[in-house]
C-alpha positions in Angstrom: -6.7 267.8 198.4 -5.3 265.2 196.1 -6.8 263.2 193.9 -6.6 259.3 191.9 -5.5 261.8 188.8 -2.8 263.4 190.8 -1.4 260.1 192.3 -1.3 258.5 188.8 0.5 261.5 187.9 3.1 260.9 190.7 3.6 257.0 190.1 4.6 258.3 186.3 7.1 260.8 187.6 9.0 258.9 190.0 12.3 257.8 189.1 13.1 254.0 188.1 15.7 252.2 189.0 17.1 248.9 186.9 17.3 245.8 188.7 21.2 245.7 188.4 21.9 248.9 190.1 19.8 246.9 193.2 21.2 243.7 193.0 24.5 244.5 191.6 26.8 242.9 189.5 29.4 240.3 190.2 31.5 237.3 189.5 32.4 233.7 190.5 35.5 233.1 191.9 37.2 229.8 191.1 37.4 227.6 194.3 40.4 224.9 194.9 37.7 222.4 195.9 35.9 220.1 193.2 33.3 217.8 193.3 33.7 215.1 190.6 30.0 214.1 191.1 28.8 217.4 190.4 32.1 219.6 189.0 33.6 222.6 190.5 32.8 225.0 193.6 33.0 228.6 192.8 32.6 231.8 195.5 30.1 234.4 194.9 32.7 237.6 195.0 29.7 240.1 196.5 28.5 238.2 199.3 31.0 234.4 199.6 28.2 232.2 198.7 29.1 228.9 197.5 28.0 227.3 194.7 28.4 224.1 192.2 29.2 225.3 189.0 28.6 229.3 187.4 24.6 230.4 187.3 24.0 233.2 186.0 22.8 234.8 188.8 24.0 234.3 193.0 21.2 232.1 194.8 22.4 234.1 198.1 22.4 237.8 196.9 21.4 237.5 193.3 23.9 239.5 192.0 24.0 239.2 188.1 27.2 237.5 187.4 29.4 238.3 184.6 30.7 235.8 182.2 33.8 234.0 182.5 36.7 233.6 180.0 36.2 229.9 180.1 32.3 230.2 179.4 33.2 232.6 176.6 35.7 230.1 174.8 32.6 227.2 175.1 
């Protein structure tokens, strides 16, 4: 018989896992299409989502994207 001690015990020795290693980690791919309303399209390399500009994270898959050269330099 188990008991609230021994579940508590269990919750504390189960293995975590970080939120990248679920999501993963990717990067926007530059798109030949602009908008010159809103700027330029980019591709979500994990999953081919589109999106205006580079978030920091995919609205499709929600990978974690990395940073790109160009943000680095601003």
């Amino acid at each position: 018989l188990y008991g609230p001690e021994d579940m508590i015990d269990a919750v504390i020795e189960a293995p975590t896992v970080s939120p990248d290693e679920v999501r993963g980690v990717g990067k926007w791919i530059p798109l030949d299409y602009s908008d010159e309303a809103y700027g330029n399209m980019y591709k979500c390399a994990k999953c081919g989502c589109s999106e205006i500009g580079e978030p920091n994270y995919c609205p499709n898959c929600g990978a974690k994207m990395e940073v790109s050269e160009d943000a680095r330099k601003n």
